[in-house]
C-alpha positions, -999 to +999 in steps of 0.1 A: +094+726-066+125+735-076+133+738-111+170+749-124+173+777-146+197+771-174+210+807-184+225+809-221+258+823-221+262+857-234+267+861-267+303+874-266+312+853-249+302+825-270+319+847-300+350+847-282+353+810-275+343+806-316+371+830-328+397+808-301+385+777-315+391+785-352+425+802-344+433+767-329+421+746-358+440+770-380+473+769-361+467+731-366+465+730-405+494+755-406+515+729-384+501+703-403+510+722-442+549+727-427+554+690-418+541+678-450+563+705-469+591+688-449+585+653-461+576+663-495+614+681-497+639+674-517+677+674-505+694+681-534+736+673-535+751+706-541+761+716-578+790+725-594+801+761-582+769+763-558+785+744-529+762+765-505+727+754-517+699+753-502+676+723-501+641+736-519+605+720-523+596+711-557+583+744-565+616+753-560+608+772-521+635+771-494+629+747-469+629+767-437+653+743-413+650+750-373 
């Protein structure tokens, strides 16, 4: 009778595949903070003398454009 032998993996393995996973969720929250920056901006017309502004959050950040 032939039974199959189910080997763990290795526990490094298994670390590594932990540390990719919570560098991908990561990545995802950090996508996920920029687009909502983006929709929370406000465009603001340019003011007298300050022709070249730049559009900022509401905590007054510049909106990285690109």
């Amino acid at each position: 009778m032939n039974s199959i032998i189910v080997r763990p993996i290795p526990i490094q393995l298994y670390l590594i595949l932990v540390k990719i996973n919570v560098e991908i969720k990561m990545f995802k929250s950090f996508i996920a903070i920029i687009r909502h920056a983006e929709e929370k901006a406000i465009y603001l017309p340019p003011a007298p003398g300050n022709l070249h502004r730049e559009p900022t959050t509401r905590k007054g950040q510049a909106v990285i454009s690109g």
